[in-house]
Backbone as JSON, one array per atom type, in Angstrom:
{
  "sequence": "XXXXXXXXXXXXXXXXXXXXXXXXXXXXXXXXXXXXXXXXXXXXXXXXXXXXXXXXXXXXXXXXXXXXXXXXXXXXXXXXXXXXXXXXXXXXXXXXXXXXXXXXXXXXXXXXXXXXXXXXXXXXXXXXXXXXXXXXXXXXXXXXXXXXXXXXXXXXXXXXXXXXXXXXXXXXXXXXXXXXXXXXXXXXXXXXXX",
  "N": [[-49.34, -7.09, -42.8], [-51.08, -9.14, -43.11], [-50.33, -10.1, -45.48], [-47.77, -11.31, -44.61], [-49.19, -13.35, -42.94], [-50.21, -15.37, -44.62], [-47.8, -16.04, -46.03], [-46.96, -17.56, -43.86], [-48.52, -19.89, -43.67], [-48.39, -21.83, -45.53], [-45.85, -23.39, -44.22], [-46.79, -23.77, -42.22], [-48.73, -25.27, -42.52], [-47.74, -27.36, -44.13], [-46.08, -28.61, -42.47], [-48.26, -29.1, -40.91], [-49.37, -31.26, -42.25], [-46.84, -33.4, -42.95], [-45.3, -33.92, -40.52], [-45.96, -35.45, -39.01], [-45.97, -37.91, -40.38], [-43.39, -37.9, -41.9], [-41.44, -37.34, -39.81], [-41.99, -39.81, -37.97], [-41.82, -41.83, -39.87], [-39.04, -42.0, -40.49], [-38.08, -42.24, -37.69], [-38.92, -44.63, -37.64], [-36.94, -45.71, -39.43], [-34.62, -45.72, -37.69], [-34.9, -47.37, -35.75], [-36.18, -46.15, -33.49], [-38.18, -47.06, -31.74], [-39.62, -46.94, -28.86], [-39.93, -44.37, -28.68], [-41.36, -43.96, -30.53], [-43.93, -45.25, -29.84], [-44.13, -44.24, -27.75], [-45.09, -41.34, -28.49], [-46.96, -42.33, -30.25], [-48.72, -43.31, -28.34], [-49.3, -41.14, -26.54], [-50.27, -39.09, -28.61], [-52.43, -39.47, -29.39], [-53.67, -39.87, -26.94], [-53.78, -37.45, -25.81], [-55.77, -35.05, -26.0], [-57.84, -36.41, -24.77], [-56.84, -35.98, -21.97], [-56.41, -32.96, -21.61], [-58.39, -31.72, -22.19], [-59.67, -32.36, -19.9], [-58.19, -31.08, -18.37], [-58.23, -28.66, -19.46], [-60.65, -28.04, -18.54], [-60.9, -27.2, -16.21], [-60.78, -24.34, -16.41], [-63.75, -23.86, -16.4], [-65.21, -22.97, -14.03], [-64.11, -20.33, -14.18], [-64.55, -19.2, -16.5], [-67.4, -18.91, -16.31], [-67.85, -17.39, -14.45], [-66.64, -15.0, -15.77], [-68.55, -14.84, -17.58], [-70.67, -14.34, -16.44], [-70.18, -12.04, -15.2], [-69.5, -10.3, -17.01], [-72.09, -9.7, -18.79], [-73.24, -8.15, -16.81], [-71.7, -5.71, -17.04], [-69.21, -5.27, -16.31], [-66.64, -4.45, -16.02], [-64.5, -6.44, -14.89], [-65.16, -8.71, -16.2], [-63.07, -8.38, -18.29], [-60.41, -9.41, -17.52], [-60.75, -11.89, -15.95], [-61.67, -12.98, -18.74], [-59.24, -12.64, -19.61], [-57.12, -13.75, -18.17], [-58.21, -16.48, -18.24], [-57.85, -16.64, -20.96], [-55.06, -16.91, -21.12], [-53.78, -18.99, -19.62], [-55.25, -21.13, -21.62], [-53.07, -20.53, -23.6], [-50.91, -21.11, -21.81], [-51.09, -23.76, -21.64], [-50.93, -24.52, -24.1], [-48.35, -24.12, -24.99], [-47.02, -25.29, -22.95], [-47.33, -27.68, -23.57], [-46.31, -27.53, -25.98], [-43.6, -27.5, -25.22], [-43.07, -29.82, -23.47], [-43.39, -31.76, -24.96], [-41.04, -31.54, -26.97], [-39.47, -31.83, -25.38], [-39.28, -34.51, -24.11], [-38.71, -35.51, -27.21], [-35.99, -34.95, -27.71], [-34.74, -35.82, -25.82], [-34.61, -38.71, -26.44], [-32.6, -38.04, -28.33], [-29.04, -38.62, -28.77], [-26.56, -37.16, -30.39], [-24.95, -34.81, -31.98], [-26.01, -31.4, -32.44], [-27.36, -31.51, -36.16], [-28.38, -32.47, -39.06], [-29.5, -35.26, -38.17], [-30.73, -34.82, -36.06], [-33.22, -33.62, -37.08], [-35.81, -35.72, -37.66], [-36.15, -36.43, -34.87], [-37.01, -33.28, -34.15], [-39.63, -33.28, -36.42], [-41.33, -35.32, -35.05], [-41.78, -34.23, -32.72], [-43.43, -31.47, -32.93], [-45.38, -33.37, -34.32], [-46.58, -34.4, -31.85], [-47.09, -32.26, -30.11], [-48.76, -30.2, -31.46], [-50.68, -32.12, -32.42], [-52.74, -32.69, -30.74], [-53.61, -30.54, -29.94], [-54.85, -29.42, -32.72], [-56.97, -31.34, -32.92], [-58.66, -30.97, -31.26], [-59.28, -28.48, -31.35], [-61.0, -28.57, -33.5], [-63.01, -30.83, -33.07], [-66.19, -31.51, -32.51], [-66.84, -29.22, -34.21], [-66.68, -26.36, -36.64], [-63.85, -24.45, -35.35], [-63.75, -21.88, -33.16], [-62.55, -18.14, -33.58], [-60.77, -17.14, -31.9], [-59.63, -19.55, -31.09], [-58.09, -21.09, -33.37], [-56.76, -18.78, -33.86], [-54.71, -18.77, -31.24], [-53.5, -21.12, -32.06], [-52.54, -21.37, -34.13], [-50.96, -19.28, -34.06], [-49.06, -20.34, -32.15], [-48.12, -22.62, -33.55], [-46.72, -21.16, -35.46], [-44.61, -19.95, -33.67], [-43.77, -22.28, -32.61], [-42.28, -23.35, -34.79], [-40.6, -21.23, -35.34], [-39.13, -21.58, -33.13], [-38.01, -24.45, -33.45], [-36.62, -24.29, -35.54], [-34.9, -22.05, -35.04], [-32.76, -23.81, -33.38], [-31.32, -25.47, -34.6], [-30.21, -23.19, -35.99], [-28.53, -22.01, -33.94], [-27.15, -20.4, -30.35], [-28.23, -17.94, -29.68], [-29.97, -17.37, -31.13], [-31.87, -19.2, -30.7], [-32.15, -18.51, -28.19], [-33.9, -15.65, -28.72], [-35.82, -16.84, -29.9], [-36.91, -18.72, -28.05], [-37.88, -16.37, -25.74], [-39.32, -14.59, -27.96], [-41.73, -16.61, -28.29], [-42.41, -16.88, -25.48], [-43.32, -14.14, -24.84], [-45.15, -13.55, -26.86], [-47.04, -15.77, -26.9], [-47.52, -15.41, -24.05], [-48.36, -13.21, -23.47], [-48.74, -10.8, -24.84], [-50.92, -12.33, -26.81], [-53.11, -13.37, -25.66], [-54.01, -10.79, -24.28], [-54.75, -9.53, -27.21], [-56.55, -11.09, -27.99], [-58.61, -10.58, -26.07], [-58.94, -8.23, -26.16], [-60.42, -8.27, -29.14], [-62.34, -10.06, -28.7], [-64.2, -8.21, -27.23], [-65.01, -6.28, -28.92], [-66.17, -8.09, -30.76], [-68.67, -8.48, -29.42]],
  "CA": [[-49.46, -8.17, -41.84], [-51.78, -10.05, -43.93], [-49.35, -11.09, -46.53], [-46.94, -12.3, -43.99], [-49.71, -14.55, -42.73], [-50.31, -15.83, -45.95], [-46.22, -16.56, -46.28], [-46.64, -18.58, -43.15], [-49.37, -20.69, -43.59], [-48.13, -23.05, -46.2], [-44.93, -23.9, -43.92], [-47.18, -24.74, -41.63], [-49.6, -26.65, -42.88], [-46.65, -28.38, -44.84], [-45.6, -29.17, -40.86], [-49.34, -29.99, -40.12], [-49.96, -32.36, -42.24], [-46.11, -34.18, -43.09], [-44.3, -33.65, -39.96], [-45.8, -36.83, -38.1], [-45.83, -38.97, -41.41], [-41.9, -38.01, -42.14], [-40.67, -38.21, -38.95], [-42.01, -40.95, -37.84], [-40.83, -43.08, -40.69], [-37.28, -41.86, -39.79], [-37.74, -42.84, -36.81], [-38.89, -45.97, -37.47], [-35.64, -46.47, -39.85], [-33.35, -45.72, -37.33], [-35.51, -47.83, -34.82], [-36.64, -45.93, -31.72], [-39.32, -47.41, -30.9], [-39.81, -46.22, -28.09], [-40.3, -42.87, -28.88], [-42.95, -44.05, -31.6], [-44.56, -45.74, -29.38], [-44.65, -42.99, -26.6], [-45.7, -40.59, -29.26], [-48.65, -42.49, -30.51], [-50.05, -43.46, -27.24], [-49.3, -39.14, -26.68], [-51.0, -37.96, -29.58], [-54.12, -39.95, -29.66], [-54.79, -39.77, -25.85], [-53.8, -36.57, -25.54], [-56.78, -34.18, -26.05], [-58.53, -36.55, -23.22], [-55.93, -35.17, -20.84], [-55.89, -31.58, -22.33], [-59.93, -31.8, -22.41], [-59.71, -32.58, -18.18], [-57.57, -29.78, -17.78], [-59.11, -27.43, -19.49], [-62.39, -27.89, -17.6], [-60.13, -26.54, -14.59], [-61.21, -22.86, -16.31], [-64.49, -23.59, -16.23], [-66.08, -21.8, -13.31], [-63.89, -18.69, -14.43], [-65.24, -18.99, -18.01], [-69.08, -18.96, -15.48], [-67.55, -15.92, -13.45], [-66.52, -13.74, -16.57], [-69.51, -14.61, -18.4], [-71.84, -13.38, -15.32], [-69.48, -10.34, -14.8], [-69.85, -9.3, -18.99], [-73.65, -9.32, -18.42], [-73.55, -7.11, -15.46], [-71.12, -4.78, -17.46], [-68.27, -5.33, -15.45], [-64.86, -4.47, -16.59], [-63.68, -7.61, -14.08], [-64.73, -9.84, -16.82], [-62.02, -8.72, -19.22], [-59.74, -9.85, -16.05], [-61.12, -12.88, -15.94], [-61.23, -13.29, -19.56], [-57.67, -12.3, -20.05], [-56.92, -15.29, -17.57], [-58.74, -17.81, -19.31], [-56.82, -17.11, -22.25], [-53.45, -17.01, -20.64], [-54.34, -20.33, -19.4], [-55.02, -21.72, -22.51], [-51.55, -20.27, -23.9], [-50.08, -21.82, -21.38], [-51.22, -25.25, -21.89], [-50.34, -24.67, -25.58], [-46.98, -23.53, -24.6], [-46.18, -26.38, -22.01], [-47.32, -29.23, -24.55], [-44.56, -27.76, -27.14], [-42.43, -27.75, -24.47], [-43.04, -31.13, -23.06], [-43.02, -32.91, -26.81], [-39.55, -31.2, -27.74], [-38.04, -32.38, -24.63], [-39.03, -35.45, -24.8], [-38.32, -36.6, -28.54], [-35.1, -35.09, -28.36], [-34.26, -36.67, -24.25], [-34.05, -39.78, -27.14], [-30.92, -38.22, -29.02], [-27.86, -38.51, -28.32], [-25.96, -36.59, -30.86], [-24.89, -33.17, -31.88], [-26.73, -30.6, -33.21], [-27.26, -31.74, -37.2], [-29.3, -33.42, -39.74], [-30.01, -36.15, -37.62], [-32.19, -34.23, -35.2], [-35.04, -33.33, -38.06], [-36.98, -36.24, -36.95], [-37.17, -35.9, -33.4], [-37.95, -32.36, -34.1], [-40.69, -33.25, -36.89], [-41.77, -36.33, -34.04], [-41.79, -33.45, -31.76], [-43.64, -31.16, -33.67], [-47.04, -34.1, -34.36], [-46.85, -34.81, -30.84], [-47.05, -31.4, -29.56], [-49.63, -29.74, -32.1], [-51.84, -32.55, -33.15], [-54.05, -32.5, -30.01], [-55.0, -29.09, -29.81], [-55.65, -29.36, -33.68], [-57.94, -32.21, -32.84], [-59.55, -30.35, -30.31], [-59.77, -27.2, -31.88], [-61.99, -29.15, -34.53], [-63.52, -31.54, -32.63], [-67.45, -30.89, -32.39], [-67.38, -28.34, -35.8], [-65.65, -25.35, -36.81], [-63.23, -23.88, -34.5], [-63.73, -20.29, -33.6], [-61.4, -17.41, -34.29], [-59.6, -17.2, -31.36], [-58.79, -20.56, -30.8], [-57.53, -20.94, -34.11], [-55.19, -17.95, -33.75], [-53.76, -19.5, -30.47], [-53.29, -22.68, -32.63], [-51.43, -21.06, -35.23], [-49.37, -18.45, -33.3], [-47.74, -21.34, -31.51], [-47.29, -23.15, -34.82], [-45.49, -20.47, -36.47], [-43.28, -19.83, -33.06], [-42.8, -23.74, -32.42], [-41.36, -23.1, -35.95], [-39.11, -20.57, -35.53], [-38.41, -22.17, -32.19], [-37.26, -25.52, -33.74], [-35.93, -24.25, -36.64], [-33.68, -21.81, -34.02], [-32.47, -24.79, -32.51], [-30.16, -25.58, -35.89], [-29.41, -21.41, -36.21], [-27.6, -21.27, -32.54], [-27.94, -20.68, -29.12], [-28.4, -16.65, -29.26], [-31.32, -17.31, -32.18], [-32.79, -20.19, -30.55], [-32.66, -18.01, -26.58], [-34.72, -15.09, -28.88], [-37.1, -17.54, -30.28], [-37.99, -18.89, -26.61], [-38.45, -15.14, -25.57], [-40.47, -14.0, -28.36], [-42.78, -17.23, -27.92], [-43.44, -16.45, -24.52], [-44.06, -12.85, -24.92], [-46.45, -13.5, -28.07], [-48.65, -16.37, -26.18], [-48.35, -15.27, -22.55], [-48.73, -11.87, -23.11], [-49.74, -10.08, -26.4], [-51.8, -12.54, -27.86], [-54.25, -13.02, -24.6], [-54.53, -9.18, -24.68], [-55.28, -9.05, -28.22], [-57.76, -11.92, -28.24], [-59.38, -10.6, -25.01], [-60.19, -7.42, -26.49], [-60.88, -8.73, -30.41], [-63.92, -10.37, -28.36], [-64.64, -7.59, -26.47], [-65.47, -5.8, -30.19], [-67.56, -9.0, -31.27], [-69.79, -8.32, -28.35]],
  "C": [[-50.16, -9.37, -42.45], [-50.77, -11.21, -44.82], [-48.48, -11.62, -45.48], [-47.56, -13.36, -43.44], [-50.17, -15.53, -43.77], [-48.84, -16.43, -46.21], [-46.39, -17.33, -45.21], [-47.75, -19.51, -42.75], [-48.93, -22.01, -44.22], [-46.38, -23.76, -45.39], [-45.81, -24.72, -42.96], [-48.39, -25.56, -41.47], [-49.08, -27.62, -43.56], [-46.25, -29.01, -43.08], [-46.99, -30.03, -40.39], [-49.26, -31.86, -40.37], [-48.03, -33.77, -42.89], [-45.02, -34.08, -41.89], [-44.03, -35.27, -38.92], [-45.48, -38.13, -39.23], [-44.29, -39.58, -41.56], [-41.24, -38.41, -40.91], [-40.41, -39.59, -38.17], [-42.02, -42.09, -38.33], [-39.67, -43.03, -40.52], [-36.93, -42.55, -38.91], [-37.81, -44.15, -36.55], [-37.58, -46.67, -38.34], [-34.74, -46.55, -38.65], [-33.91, -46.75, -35.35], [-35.44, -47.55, -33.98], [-37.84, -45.89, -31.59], [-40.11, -47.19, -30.05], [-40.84, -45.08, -27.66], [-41.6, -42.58, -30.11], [-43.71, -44.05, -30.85], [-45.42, -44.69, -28.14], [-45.43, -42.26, -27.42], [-47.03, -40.78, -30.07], [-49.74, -42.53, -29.44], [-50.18, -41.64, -26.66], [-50.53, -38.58, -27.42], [-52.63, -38.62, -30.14], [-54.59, -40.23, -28.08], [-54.53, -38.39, -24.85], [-55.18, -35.44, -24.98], [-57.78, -35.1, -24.97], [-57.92, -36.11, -21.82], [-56.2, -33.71, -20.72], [-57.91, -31.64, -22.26], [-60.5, -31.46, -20.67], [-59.15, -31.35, -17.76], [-58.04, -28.69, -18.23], [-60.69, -27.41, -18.8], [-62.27, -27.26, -16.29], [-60.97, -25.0, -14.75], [-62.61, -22.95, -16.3], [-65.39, -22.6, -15.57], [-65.13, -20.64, -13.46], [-64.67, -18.54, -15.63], [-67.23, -18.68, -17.3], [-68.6, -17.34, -14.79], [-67.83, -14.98, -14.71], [-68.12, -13.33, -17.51], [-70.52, -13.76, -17.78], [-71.16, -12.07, -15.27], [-69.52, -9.34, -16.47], [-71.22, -9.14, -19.1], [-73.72, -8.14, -17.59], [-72.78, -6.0, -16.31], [-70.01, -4.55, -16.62], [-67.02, -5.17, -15.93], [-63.99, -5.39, -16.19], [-63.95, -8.86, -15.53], [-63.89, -10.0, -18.15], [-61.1, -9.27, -18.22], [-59.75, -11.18, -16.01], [-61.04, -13.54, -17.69], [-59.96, -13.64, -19.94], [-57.02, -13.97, -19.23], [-57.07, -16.37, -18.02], [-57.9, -18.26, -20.62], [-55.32, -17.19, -22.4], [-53.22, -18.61, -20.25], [-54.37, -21.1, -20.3], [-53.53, -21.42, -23.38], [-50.84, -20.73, -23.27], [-50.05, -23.36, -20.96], [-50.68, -25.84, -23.01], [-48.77, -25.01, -25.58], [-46.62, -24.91, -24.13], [-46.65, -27.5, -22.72], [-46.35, -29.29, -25.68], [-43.41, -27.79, -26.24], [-42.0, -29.58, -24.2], [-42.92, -32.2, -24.29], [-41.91, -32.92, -27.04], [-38.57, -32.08, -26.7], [-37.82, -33.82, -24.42], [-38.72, -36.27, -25.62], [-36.81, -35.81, -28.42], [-34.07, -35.55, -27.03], [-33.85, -38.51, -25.25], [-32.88, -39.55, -28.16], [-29.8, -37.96, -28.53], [-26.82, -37.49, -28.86], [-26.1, -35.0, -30.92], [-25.83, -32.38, -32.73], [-26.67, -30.88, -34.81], [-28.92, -32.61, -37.79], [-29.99, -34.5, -39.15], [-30.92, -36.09, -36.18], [-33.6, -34.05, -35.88], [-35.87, -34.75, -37.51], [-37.37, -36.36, -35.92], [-38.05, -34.65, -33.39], [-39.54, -32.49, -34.69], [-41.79, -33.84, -35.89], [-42.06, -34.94, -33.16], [-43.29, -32.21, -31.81], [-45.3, -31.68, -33.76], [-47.39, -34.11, -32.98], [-47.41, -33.47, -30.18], [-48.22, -30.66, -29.92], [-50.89, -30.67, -32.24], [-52.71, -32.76, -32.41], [-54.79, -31.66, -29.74], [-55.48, -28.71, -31.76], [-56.83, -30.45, -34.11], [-58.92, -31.73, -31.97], [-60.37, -28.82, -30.52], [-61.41, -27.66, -33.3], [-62.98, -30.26, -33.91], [-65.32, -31.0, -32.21], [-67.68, -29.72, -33.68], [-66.32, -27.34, -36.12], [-65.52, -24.77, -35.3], [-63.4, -22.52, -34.25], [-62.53, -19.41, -33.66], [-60.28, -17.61, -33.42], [-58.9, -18.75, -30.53], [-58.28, -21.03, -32.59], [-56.29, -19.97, -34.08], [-54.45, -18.1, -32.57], [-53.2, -20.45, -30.98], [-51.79, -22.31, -33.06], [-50.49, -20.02, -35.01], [-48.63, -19.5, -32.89], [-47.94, -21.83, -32.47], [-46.04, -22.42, -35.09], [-44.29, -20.14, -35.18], [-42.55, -21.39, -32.51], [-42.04, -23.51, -33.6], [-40.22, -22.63, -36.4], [-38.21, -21.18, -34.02], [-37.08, -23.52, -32.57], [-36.09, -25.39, -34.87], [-34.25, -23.28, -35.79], [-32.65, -23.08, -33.43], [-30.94, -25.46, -33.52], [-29.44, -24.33, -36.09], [-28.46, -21.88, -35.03], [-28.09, -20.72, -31.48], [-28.88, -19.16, -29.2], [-29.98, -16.76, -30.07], [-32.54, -18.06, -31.37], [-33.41, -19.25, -28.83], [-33.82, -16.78, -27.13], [-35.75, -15.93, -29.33], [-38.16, -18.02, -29.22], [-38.43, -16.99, -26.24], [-39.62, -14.79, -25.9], [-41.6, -15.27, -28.2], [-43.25, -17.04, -26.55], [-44.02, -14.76, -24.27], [-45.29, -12.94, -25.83], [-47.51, -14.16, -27.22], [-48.92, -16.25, -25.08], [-48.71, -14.11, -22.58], [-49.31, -11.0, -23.81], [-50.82, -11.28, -26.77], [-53.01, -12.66, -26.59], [-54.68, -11.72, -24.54], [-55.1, -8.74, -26.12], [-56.36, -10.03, -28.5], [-58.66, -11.35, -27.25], [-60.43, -9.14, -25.54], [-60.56, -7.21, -28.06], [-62.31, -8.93, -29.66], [-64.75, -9.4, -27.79], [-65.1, -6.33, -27.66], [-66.55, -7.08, -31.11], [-68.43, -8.8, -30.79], [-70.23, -7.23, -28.5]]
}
């Protein structure tokens, strides 16, 4: 398991850090504007949006913490929530990026989608990797929410060129991995830190 995370790190840190650079010189050749424009005012006032909404879990993140003191088995429950929650903020910002940069193409499936997707791609990731860092190092398990949805926006987008049957398992396994396994395996990773 190791080595395969090791094989998928350098795709996507090759995505981190050239996906908004490339595409959005593309896009500025083939001038949509637009969609720059949306995408910058997106990805730099994002994480104040995404900052508001996550403060929603607050008083559960106050519940579980009082209920893990007491020795309560309710605050894996509550945990588990919290982090479903955040998976599904993750989730619905790669959603909401993709459909937007590619609600600006017109054409068929080909070569001339890679920059909405890459556009798709900065817009979608680069606020929760601004947020995940923001104030110091990130801890573990928000890092491995980060980078699970990296590597399945990845195979998601990259599905999207395979075909429909590749691209309908790629949505699948992304929502099974971040709504459902990886909250269970982060909930009780912490529940062995403690």
């Amino acid at each position: 398991m190791k080595k395969v995370i090791e094989i998928l790190v350098l795709p996507v840190a090759f995505m981190n850090i050239f996906s908004g650079i490339v595409g959005g010189i593309w896009l500025l050749i083939l001038w949509e504007w637009r969609l720059l424009l949306i995408g910058l005012i997106l990805t730099f006032t994002a994480h104040w949006y995404l900052s508001l909404i996550l403060m929603l879990s607050t008083p559960f993140e106050i519940i579980a913490i009082k209920l893990y003191e007491r020795n309560s088995k309710l605050s894996y429950l509550f945990s588990y929530f919290i982090l479903l929650y955040y998976n599904i903020l993750i989730s619905a910002s790669c959603i909401v990026a993709f459909i937007i940069c590619t609600k600006f193409y017109d054409g068929e499936i080909s070569i001339s989608l890679v920059p909405y997707v890459l556009w798709a791609w900065a817009m979608a990731l680069g606020p929760w990797r601004f947020l995940a860092t923001y104030g110091g190092k990130p801890d573990s398990s928000t890092t491995i929410m980060i980078f699970s949805a990296s590597i399945l926006y990845l195979f998601f987008i990259t599905s999207v060129f395979i075909g429909p049957i590749i691209n309908l398992i790629a949505i699948l396994f992304f929502v099974i991995v971040q709504l459902v396994a990886l909250p269970l395996y982060l909930n009780f990773k912490k529940e062995k830190e403690f």
